[in-house]
ZATORMI-429170 format. One record per residue (C-alpha): residue number from 0; residue in one letter; x, y, z. Coordinates in Angstrom, 3 decimals. Layout:
BEGIN
+-----+------+----------+----------+----------+
:  nr : rest :       xx :       yy :       zz :
+-----+------+----------+----------+----------+
: NUM :    A :        X :        Y :        Z :
...
+-----+------+----------+----------+----------+
//
This chain:
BEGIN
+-----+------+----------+----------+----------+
:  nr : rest :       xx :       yy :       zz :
+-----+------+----------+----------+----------+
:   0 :    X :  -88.539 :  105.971 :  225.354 :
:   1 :    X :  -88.498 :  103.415 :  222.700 :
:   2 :    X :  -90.079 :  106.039 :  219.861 :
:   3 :    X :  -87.098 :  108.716 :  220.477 :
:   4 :    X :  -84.714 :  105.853 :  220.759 :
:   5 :    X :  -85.969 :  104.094 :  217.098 :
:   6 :    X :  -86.061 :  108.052 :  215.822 :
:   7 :    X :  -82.295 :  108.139 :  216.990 :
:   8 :    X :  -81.239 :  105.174 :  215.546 :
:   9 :    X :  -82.831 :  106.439 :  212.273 :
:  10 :    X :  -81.456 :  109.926 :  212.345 :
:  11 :    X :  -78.043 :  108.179 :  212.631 :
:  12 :    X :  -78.050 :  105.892 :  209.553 :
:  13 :    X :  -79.660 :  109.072 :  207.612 :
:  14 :    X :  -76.612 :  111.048 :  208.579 :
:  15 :    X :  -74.325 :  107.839 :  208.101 :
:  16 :    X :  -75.983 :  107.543 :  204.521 :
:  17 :    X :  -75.420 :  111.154 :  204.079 :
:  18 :    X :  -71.765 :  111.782 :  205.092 :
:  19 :    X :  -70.293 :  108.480 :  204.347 :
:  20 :    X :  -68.950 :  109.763 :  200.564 :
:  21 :    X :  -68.284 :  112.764 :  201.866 :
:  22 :    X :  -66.225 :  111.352 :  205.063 :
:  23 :    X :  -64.490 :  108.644 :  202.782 :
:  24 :    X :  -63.333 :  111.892 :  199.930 :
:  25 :    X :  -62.123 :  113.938 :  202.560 :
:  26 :    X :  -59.831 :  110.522 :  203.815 :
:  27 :    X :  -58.812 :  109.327 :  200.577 :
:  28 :    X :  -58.014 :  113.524 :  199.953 :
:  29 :    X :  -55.215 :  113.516 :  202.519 :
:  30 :    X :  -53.700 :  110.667 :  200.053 :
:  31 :    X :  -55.078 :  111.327 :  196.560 :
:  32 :    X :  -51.338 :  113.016 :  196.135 :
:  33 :    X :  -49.838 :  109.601 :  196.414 :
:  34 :    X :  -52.744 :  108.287 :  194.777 :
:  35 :    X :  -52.155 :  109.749 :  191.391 :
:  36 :    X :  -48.347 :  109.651 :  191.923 :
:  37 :    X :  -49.068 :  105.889 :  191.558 :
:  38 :    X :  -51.006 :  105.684 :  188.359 :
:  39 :    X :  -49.262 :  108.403 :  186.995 :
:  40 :    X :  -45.539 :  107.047 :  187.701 :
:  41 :    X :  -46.995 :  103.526 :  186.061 :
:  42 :    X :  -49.154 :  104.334 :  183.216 :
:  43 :    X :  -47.586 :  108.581 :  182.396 :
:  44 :    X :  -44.319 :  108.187 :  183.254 :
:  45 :    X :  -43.140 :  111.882 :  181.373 :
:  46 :    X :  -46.024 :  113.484 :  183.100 :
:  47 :    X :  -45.457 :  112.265 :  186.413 :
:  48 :    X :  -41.884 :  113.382 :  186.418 :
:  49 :    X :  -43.576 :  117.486 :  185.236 :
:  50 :    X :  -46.021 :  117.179 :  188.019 :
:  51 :    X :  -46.230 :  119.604 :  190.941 :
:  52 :    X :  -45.822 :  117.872 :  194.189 :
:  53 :    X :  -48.918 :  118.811 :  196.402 :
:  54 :    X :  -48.216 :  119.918 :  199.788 :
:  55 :    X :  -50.056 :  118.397 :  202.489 :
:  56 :    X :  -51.440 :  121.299 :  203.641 :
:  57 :    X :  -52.995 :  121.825 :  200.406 :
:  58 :    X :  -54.149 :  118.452 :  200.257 :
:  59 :    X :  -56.012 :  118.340 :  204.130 :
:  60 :    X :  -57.805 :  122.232 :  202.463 :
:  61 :    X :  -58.993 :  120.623 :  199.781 :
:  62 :    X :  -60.107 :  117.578 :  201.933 :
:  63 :    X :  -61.445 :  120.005 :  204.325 :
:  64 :    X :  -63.110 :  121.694 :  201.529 :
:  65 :    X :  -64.442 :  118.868 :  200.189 :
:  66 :    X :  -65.974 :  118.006 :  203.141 :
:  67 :    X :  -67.628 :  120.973 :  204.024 :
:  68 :    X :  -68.910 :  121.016 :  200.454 :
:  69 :    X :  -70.333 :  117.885 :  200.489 :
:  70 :    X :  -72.375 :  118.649 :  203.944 :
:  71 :    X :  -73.712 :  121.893 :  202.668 :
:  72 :    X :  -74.818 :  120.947 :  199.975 :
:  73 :    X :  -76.529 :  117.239 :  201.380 :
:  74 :    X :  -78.164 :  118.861 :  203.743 :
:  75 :    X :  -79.123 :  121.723 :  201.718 :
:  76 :    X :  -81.123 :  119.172 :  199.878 :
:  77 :    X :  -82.098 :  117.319 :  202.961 :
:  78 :    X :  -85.728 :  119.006 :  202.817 :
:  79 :    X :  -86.046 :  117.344 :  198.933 :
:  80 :    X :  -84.735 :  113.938 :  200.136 :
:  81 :    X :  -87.542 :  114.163 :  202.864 :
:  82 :    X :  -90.318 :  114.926 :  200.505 :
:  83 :    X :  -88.901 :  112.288 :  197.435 :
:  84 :    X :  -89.147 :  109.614 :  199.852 :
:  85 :    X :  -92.612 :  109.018 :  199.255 :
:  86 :    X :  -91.781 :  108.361 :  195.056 :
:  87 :    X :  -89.550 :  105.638 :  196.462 :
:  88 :    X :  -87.237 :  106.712 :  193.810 :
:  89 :    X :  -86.805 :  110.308 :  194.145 :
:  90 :    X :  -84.545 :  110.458 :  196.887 :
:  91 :    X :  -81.826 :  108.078 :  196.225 :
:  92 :    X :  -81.812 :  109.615 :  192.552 :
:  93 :    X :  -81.158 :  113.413 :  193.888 :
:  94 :    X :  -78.292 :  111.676 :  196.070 :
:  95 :    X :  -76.685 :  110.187 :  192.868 :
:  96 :    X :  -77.094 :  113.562 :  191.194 :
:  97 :    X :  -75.852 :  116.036 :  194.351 :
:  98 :    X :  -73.114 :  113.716 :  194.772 :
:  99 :    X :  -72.071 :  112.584 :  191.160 :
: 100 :    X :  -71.699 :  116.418 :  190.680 :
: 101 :    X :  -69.667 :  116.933 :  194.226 :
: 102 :    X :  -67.340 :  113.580 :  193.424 :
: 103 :    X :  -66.846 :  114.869 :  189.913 :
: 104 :    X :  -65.642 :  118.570 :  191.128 :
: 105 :    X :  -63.930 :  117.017 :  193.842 :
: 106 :    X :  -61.643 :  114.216 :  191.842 :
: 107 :    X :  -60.902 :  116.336 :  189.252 :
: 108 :    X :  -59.562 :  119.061 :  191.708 :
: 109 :    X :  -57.370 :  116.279 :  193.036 :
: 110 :    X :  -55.873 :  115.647 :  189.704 :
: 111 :    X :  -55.895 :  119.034 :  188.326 :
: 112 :    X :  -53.645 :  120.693 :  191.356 :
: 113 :    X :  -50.865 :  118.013 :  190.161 :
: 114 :    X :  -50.959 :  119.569 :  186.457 :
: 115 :    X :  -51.853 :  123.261 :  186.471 :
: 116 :    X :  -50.659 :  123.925 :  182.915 :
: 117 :    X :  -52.609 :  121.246 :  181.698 :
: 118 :    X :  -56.203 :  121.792 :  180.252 :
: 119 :    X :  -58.883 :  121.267 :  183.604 :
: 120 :    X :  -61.134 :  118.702 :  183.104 :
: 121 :    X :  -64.618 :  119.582 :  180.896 :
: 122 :    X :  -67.340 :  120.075 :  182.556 :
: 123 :    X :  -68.703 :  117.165 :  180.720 :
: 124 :    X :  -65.710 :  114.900 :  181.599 :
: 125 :    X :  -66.106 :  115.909 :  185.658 :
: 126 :    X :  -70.120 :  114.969 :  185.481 :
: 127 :    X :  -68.789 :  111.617 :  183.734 :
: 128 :    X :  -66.418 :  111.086 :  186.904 :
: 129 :    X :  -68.265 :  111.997 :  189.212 :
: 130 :    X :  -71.308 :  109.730 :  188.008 :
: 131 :    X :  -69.198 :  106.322 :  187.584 :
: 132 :    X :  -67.585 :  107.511 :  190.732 :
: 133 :    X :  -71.266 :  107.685 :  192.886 :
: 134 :    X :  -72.656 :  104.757 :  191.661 :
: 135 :    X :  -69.440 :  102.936 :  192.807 :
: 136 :    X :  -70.168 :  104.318 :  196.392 :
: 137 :    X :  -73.762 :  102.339 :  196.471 :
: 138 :    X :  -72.555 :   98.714 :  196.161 :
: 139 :    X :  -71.875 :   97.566 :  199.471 :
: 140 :    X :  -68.289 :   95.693 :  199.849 :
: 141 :    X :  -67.284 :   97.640 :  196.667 :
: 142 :    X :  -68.361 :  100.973 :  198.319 :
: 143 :    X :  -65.208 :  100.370 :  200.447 :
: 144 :    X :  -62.325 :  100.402 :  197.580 :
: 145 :    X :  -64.551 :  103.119 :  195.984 :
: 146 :    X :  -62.504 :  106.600 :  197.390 :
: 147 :    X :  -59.163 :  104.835 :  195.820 :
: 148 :    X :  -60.534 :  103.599 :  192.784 :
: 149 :    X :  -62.205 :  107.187 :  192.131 :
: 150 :    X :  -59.037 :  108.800 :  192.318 :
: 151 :    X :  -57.192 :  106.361 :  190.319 :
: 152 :    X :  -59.538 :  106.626 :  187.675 :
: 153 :    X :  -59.528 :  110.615 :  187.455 :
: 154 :    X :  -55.849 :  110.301 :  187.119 :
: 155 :    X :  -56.102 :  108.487 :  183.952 :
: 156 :    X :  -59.235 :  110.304 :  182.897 :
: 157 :    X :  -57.444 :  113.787 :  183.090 :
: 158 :    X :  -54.416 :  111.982 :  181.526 :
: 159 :    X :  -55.780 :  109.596 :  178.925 :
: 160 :    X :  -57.528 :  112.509 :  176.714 :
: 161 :    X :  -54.477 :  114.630 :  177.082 :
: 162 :    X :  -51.587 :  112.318 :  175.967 :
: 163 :    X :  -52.702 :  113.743 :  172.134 :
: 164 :    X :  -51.729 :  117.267 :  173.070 :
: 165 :    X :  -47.948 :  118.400 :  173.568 :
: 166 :    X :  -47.364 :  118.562 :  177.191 :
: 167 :    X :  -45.785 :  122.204 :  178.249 :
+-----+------+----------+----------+----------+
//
């Protein structure tokens, strides 16, 4: 009755909670292409004109990907969020961390497939993304604009740090 309907309704904003980045990446993927055409046309105009168009194909696999990433590894930790809830803290913190780390390998995966004779991102520079990237998914309002933004900002992350090295 009312119990398994509450339960429901609380199962469903868990798995809202839990696949809404995930859902949103794997959206923005099938236009993260365009995306970085954007910034790169208006801020790296030489690079943009060297990059690799990405077929769509590849684009919906990596958004696929992405997606299947991001719910193997959520509810892989699914068990941890449970028992963190109780620190009040715990959970929400693992989210940040599982998903800064899936945003970061995500984005940059984006960017890099544009550029593959250009240094990868850093391991350090992906965390960095994908950390500024998850905390923009927790604002509400700004959650929304958050998929774009991310993939903006990779574009001039990958590019920014290269522009001192010869291109090609």
């Amino acid at each position: 009755g009312l119990a398994g309907a509450a339960l429901a309704g609380f199962i469903a904003l868990l798995c809202g909670w839990l696949l809404f980045r995930a859902v949103a990446i794997a959206m923005v993927g099938l236009y993260a292409d365009r995306i970085v055409a954007t910034v790169e046309q208006a801020s790296y105009a030489p690079r943009h004109a060297r990059a690799r168009v990405v077929p769509v194909t590849e684009g919906a696999r990596v958004a696929v990907r992405s997606l299947l990433r991001a719910l193997g590894w959520n509810l892989a930790a699914l068990p941890l969020y449970v028992l963190l809830l109780v620190t009040g803290v715990g959970a929400p913190l693992l989210f940040l961390l599982v998903n800064a780390y899936l945003l970061g390998r995500d984005l940059a995966e984006l960017v890099e497939g544009r550029h593959p004779d250009l240094p990868a991102f850093t391991p350090s520079e992906r965390w960095r993304l994908g950390l500024v990237s998850a905390l923009l998914f927790l604002p509400p309002v700004v959650n929304l604009f958050a998929p774009v933004w991310s993939v903006a900002m990779a574009a001039h992350m990958f590019h920014g740090r290269r522009m001192i090295e010869p291109y090609g």
